[in-house]
C-alpha positions in Angstrom: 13.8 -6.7 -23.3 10.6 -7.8 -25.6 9.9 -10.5 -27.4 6.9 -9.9 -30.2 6.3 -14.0 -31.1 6.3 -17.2 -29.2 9.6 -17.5 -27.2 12.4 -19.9 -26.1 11.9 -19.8 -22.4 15.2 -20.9 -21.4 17.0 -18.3 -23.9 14.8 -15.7 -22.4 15.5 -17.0 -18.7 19.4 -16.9 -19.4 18.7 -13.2 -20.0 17.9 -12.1 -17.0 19.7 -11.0 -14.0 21.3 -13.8 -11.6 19.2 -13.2 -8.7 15.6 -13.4 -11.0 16.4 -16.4 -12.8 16.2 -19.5 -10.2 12.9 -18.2 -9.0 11.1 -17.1 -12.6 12.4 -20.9 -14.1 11.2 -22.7 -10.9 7.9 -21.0 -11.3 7.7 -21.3 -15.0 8.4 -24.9 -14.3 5.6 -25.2 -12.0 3.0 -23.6 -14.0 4.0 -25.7 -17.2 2.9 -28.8 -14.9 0.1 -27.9 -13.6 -1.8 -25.7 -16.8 -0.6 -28.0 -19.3 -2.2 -25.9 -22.5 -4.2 -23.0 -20.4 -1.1 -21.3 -19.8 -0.8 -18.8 -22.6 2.3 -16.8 -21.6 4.5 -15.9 -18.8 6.4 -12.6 -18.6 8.4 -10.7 -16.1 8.0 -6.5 -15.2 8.8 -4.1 -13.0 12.2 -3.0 -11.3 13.4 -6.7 -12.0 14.4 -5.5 -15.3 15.7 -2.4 -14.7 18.5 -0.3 -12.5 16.1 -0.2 -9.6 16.3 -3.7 -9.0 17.5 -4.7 -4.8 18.2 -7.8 -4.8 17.7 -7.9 -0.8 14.5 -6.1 -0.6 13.0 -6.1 -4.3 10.3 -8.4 -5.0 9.8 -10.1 -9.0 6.6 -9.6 -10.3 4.9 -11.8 -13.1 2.1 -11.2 -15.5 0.5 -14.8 -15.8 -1.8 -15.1 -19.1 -4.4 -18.5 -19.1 -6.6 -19.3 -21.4 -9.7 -18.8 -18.7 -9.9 -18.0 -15.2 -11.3 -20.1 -12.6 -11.8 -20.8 -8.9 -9.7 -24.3 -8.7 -6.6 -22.0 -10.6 -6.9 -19.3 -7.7 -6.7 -22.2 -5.2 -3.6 -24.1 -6.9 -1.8 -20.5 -7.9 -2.8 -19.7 -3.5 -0.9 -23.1 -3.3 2.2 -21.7 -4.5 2.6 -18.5 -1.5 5.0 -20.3 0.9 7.6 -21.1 -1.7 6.8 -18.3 -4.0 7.6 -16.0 -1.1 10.7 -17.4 0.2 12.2 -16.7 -3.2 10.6 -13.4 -3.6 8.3 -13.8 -6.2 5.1 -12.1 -5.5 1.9 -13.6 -6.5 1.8 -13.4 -10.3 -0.8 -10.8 -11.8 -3.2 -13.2 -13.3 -5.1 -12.5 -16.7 -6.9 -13.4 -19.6 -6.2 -11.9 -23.3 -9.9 -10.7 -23.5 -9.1 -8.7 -19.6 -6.5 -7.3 -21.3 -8.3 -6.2 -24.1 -11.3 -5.1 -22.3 -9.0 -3.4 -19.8 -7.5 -0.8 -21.7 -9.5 2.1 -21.3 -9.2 1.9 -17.2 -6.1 0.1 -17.1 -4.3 1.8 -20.0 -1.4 3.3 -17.6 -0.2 -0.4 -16.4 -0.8 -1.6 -19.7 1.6 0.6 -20.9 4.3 0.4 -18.2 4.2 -3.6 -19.0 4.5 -2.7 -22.9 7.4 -0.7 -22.0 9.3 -2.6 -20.0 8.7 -6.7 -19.9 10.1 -10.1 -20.5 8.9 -12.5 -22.2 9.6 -16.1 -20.6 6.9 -18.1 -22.3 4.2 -18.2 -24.5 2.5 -15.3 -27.2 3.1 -11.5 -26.5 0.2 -10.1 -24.9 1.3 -6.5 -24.7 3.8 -5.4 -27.7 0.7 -5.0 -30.0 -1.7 -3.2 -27.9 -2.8 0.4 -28.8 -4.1 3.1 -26.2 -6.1 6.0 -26.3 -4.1 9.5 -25.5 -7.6 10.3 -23.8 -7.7 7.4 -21.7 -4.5 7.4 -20.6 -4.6 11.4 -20.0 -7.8 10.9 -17.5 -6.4 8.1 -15.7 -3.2 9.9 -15.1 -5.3 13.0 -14.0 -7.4 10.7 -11.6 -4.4 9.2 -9.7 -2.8 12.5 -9.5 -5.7 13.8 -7.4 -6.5 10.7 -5.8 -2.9 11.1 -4.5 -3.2 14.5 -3.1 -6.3 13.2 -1.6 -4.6 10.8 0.1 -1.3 12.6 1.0 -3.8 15.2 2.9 -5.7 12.8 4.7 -2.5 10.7 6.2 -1.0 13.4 7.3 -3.6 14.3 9.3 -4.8 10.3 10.3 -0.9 9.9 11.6 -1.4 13.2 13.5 1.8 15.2 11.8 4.1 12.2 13.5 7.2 11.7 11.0 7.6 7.9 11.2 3.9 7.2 9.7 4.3 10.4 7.4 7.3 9.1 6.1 5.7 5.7 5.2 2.9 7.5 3.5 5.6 9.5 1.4 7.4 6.0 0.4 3.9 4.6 -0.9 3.3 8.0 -2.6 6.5 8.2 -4.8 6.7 4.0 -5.7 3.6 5.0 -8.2 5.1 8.3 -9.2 7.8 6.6 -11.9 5.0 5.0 -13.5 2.6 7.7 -14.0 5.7 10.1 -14.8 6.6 7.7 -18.1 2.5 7.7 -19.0 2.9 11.5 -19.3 6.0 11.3 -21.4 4.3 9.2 -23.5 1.0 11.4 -23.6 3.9 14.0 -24.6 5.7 11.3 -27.2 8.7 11.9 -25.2 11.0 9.0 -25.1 10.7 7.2 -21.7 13.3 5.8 -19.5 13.1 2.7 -17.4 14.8 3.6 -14.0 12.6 6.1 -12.0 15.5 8.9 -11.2 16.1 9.1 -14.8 12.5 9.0 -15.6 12.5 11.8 -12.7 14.6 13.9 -14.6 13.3 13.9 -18.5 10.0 14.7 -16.9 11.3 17.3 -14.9 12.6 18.9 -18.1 9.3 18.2 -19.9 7.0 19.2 -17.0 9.0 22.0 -15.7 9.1 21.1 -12.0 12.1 20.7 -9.6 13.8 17.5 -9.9 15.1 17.8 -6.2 11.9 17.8 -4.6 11.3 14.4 -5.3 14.9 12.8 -5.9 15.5 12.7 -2.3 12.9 10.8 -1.5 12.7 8.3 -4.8 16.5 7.6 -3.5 15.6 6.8 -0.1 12.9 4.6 -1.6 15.4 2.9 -3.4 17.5 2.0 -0.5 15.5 1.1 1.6 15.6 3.5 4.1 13.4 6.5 6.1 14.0 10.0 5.7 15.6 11.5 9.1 12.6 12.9 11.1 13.6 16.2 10.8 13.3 15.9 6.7 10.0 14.9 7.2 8.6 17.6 7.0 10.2 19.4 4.1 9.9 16.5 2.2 6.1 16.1 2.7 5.7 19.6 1.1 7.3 19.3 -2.0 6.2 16.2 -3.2 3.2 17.4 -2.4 3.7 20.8 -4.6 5.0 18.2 -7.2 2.2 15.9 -7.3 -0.4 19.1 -7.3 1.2 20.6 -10.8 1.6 17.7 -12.2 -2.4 17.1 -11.8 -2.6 20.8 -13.1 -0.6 20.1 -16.3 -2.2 16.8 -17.6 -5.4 18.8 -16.8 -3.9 21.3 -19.3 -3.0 18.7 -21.5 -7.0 17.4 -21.7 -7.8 21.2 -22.6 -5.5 21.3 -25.5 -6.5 17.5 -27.2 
């Protein structure tokens, strides 16, 4: 759901799902007290707008827009933990419209994932109108690729090959995998799907890679629960076969722009 202009928060609200809307009007509520006129806009992302949503162990993340940042805002938003946590709202993602705008070049693959797939609850836009660079987003999907291998080599050998801790490293792994999987649809102009298993698939298709190395553990992600410590393993090596060709292809993919 996007909404280009200013918007009618409590239209908006009524649009989302049951279990996001006490939480996202209590905050809203909340921040319309205390920033008066230097909050610009308010908007919800992530899974709480799509399929993936849990409503037992899914958080709701925010983007929060002021007018400027400052110290006493980090202390009065710091304010807010106790209750923001007991209704599962994680600490909103605070910005400015000039971060945004100066952010696009490293940021350009979250800025995207919010243009795809936000709410607006209050205030301007901030991400409908941007524009990104193919070679930005391109290099920063290529860095996190290998920073990923990187780091799915040296947990495995920091939790000493023992399934439990490899298993969390592979759950961390695949929650960024969705996201980067939709960046290189859209380096591709592929059209891009909000749920990550259907994500999974299209870029499966587009990439040429097994879909079943990866769905296994996306699923288990999902539900909230570990692999069996014999799948361990199996599962280690192909998302790790995975996540090396796709750092080969969007290499590719700079050669040929």
């Amino acid at each position: 759901m996007q909404v280009t202009k200013k918007t009618d928060e409590a239209s908006n609200i009524d649009l989302l799902r049951e279990e996001v809307r006490s939480p996202v009007q209590r905050l809203l509520t909340r921040l319309q007290e205390d920033l008066g006129d230097d909050l610009l806009s308010l908007c919800v992302v992530g899974s709480a707008l799509t399929g993936d949503f849990h409503p037992k162990y899914s958080d709701i993340n925010t983007v929060l827009v002021v007018r400027q940042r400052s110290h006493r805002l980090l202390q009065l938003l710091a304010g807010y933990g106790k209750s923001m946590g007991k209704r599962k709202l994680r600490a909103p993602l605070l910005m400015t419209s000039e971060y945004i705008q100066q952010s696009l070049d490293v940021f350009g693959v979250e800025l995207l994932e919010f243009q795809l797939n936000h709410a607006m609850i209050y205030g301007s836009d901030p991400f409908t109108e941007l524009s990104f660079r193919k070679q930005n987003i391109r290099l920063q999907c290529e860095r996190q690729f290998k920073a990923a291998l990187i780091k799915l080599r040296q947990g495995y050998i920091r939790a000493l090959g023992k399934p439990k801790l490899v298993a969390g490293l592979l759950t961390e792994c695949v929650s960024e995998l969705a996201v980067l999987l939709r960046a290189l649809l859209w380096l591709t102009d592929t059209d891009r799907p909000r749920d990550a298993l259907a994500t999974l698939e299209i870029a499966a298709k587009t990439f040429e890679f097994d879909s079943q190395k990866l769905s296994p553990i996306m699923s288990l992600k999902q539900q909230h629960v570990r692999p069996h410590a014999d799948q361990v393993e199996e599962m280690f090596e192909n998302v790790y076969q995975v996540i090396d060709h796709l750092a080969r292809k969007v290499d590719r993919i700079g050669e040929e722009t």
